[in-house]
N, C-alpha and C positions, 0 to 999 in steps of 0.2 A: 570875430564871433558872428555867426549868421543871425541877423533878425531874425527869420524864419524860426530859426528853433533855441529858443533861450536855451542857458547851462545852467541847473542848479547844484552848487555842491554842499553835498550833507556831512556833516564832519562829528563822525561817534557815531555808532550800530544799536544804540538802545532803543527806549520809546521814542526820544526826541526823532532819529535819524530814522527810523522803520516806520512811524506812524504820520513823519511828514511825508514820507514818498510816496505812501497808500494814498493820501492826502489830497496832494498835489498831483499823480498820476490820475486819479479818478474823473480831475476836474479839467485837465487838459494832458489832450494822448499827446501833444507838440512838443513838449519841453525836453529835455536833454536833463536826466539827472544822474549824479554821481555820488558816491558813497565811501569814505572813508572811516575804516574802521580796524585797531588794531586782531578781531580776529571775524571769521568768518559766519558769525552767529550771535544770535541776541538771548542776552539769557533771562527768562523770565523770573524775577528775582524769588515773587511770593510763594512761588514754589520749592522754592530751595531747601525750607526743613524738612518738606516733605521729600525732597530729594534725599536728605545726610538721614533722617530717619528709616529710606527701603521704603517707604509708602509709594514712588510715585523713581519709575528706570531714571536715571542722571540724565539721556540723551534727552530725555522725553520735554526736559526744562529747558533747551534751547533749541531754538529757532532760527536753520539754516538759513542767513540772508539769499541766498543767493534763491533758493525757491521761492523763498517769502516776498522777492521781489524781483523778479525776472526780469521787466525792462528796465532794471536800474544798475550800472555799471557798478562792480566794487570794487575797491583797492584795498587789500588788506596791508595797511601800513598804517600812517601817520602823520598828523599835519606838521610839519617844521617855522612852516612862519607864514604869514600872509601881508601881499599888500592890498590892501582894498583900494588904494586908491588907481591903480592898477588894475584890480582886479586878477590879481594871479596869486595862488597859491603854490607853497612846494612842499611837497609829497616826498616822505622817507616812508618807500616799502620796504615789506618783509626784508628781503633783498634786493641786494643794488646800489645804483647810485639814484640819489634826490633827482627829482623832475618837475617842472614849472607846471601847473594847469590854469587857465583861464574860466573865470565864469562871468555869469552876470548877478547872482543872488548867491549870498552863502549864508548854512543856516549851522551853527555852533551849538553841540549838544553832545559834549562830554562829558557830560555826567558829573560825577562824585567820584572821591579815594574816603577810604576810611579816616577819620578826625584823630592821630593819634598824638598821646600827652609822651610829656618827657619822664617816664617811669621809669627807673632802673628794671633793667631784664625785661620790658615789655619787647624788643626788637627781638628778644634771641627764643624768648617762649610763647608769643604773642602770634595768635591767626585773626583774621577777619572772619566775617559771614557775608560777602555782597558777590562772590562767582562762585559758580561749579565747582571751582579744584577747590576751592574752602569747604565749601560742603561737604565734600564727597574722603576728604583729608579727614575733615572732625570724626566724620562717620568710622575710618580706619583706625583712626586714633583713639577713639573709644573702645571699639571691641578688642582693637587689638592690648592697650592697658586691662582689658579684661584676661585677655589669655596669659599675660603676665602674673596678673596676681592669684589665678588659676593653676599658675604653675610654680610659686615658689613657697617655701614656708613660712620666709622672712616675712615680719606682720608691719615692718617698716617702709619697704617696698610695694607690699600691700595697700596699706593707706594712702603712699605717693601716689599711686598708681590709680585708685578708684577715689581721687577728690580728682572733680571737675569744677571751674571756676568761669563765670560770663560775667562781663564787666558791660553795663549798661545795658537797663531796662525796658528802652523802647522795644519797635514792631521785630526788628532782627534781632533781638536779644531774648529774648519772652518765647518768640515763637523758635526759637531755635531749642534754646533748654527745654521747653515742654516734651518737643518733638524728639527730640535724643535722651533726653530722661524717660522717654515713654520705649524707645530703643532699648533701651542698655536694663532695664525693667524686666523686658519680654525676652529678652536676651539670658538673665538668669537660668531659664529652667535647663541650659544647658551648658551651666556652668557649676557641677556639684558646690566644690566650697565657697561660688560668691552667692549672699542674698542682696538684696538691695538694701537692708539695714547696713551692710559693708561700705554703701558707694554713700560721696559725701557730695553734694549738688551744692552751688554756692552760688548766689545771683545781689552783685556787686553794683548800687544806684547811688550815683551823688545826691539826687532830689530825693524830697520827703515821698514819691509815687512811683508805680509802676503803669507801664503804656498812659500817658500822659493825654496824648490823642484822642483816646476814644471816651473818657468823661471819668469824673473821679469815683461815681458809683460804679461803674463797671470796673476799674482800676482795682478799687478794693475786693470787689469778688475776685477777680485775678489772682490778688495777692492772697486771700483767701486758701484759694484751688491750691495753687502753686506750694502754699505751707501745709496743705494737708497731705501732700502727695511727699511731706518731708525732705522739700525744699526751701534751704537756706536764703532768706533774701534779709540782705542786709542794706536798711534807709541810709540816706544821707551819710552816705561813706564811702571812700573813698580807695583805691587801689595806691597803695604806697611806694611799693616795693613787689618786686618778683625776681630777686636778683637770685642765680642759682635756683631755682624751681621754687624757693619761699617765698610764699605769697602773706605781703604784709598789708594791712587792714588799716587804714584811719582810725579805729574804732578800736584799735590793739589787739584785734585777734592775728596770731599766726598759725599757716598752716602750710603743709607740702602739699604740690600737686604738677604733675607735669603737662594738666589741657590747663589753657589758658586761652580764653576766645574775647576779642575785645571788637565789643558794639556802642560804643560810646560817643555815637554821632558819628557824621561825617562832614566833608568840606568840597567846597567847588575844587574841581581837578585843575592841577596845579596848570596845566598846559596854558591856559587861558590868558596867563599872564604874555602870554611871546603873542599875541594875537593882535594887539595894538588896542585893541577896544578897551573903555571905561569903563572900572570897575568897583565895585563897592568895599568897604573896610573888610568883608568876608572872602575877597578874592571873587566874586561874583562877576558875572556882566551886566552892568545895567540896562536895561530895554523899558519902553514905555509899554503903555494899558494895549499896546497895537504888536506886541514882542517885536519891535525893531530895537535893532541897537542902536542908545540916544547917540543924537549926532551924527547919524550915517545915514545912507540911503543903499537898501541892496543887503543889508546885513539885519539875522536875524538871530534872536539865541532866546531857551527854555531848557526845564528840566532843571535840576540840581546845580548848574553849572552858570544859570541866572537869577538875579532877582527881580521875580515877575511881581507886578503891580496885581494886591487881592483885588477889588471892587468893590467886593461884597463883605472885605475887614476892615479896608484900611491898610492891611500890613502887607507884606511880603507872602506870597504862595509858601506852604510847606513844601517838602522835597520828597513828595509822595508821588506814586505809580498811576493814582486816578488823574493827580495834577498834571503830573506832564504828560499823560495821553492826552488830552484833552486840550493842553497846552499844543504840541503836534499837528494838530488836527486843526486848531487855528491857522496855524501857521502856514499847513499846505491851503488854507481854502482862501491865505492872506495874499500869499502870494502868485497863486491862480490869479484871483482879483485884479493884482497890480500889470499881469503881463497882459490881462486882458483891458486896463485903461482905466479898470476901475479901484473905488478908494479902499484900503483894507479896514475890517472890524475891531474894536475892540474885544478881548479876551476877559470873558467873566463868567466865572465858574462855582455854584455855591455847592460846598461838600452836603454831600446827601446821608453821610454816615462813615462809617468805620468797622471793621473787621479785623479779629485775631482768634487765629487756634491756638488752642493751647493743648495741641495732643489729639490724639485720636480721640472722636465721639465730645471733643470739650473744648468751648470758643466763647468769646464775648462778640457782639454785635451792636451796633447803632446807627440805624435805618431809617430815618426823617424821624429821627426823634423819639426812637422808639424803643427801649434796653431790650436785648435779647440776651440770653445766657445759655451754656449746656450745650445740648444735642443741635437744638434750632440752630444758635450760631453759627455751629460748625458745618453743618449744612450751607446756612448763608455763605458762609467763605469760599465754603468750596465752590458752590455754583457762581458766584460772582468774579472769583478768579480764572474758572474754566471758562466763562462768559471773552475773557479780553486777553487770553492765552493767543498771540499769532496762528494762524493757518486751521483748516477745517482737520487735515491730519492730524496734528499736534495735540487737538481736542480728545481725538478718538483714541489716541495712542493713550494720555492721562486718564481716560474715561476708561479703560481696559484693565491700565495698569490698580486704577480703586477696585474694579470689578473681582479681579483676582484676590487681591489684598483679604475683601473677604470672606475668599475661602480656605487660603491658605495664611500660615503663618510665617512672619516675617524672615526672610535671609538673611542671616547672622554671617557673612561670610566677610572678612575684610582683607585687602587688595592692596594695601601699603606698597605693596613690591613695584605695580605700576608707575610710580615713580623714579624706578630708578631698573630700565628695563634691561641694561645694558650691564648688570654685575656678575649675570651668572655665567656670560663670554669673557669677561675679566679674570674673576675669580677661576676657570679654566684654563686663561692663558697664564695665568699666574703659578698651576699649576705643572707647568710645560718644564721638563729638565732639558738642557741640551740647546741644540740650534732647531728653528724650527724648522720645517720640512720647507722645500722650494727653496 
């Protein structure tokens, strides 16, 4: 490895992996960085309801690594194992065979998988909300059990069909139901025999609160909004059962429904384990107040996937989008520091607030201390997430996509088929009597 130009390799394409090499590229053009990441784009998470809602194009929420960082090499694949004491890692791309790389600094920032419990039938009827294809799946899956029960007489198919269920009341649970309940709402006027007294909205919290985060007076207005808008939230209970589409209740309610969306936490991504580094009872990586990983030199890790030192708690950093930006951003100006001789910083960050929409024109807010609600909020959110959305383009494109939104009315149009692009040359050749030609 030349002196002359250290190697740093980034391992996950999120905030960790995209805002250290903004980071780190800013403060020295010398360094050699690399980028490992199983796809070619970083998806900005807080945008997502707005995505499965049609408020805001699918594309528009992710951010092409490779313009987003142009002097930074990618490999779209996957880290296999490391040895640090070596310093080489091995790489499974897309395709092919494994291949060794050499660095001098690696910085670990894979993120999170969704937290999932041992529930009957949660595998076989259960989605997330944390990428695009979830989003953009719930958004199909909604309208399209809309055209279903549009189209039958049966009132039991009916009811399957227009109960929706979200299991866990944090930030992607809250903001996802308002967002698609506020869809499927607007979506009525062109569904003669559905109204929205038809559709059953279900919002499933093992804790006594909803958005936990953002302060329990704002929580309560929350749950507030959310019961007036004739959504079902049910405290301190629990998802049982979902076995065959029956969705059973701690609390003994039973009911059918074929969405089932589960946000019910998440956990450090499992890879981390094959990494060699120390970890915590959660699967995490341990890293000191400096995010080096303890006991090593040259290793560095944040975001979801570590447990970073608060300063300003005591406790552990939450596994939030402000934190590990910012976490990131230490990171590349920690590691600037050390190639240049000098000592790296501690990481100390005190939250300034909290933000949640809940639906078009309605959001809670909390801003050095300060409640917002209603119109205000939603306003806050939105600018403060346009504020830290990747690339000057990406802005402009979601700044357009609102622009339009209020003149026109939402596209009910769903694409289910997209997934599965290859049926209609099947179901053709299936059709074929005979030998086929050639």
């Amino acid at each position: 490895m030349s002196s002359s130009q250290p190697h740093v390799l980034l391992v996950g394409g999120g905030y960790i992996g995209v805002y250290t090499a903004l980071s780190l590229r800013k403060r020295n053009r010398n360094v050699r960085i690399t980028l490992i990441s199983p796809e070619s784009y970083m998806t900005y998470q807080s945008f997502l309801p707005e995505a499965a809602a049609g408020n805001i194009e699918p594309r528009h929420v992710v951010v092409p690594l490779r313009r987003a960082l142009k002097s930074v090499r990618l490999i779209t694949g996957a880290l296999q194992s490391l040895d640090h004491d070596r310093r080489t890692a091995r790489v499974v791309p897309v395709e092919g065979e494994s291949y060794e790389i050499a660095y001098d600094h690696v910085v670990i920032g894979v993120g999170s998988i969704s937290r999932v419990l041992p529930v009957p039938g949660l595998a076989e009827y259960g989605i997330g909300f944390k990428t695009i294809e979830e989003a953009i799946f719930l958004r199909n899956q909604i309208l399209s059990r809309m055209d279903i029960a549009e189209s039958t007489p049966d009132e039991s198919v009916r009811k399957r069909a227009l109960s929706f269920v979200f299991v866990g009341a944090g930030y992607a649970g809250v903001e996802a139901l308002a967002e698609l309940e506020d869809l499927a709402r607007d979506a009525c006027r062109y569904f003669p025999s559905i109204d929205r007294s038809d559709m059953r909205w279900v919002l499933v919290e093992a804790s006594g609160r909803i958005l936990p985060e953002i302060g329990e007076g704002l929580g309560d207005y929350a749950l507030k909004l959310l019961r007036a808008r004739d959504i079902e939230v049910f405290l301190e209970t629990r998802l049982a059962s979902a076995t065959g589409g029956l969705m059973k209740l701690s609390n003994g309610e039973e009911f059918e429904a074929e969405t089932l969306v589960w946000t019910a936490g998440v956990r450090a991504h499992p890879s981390v384990a094959r990494f060699g580094f120390p970890t915590d009872d959660r699967g995490r990586i341990v890293v000191d107040e400096k995010l080096r990983v303890v006991g090593t030199t040259g290793a560095w890790s944040a975001g979801d996937c570590a447990a970073v030192p608060d300063l300003t708690t005591g406790t552990i950093s939450p596994p939030t989008a402000q934190h590990a930006l910012r976490q990131a951003r230490r990171i590349g100006r920690n590691i600037a520091a050390v190639l240049g001789g000098d000592e790296p910083e501690v990481f100390r960050y005190r939250n300034l607030g909290a933000l949640a929409s809940l639906g078009r024109y309605k959001g809670v807010a909390r801003v050095l201390g300060i409640r917002v609600r209603g119109f205000p909020a939603w306003v806050l959110h939105r600018t403060y997430h346009l504020s830290r959305i990747p690339t000057f383009g990406r802005k402009i494109r979601v700044m357009l996509d609102w622009t339009v939104a209020l003149f026109f009315r939402r596209d009910i149009v769903q694409l289910g088929s997209l997934g599965h692009p290859r049926d209609a040359i099947t179901e053709a050749g299936a059709s074929i009597d005979g030998p086929s030609p050639g």
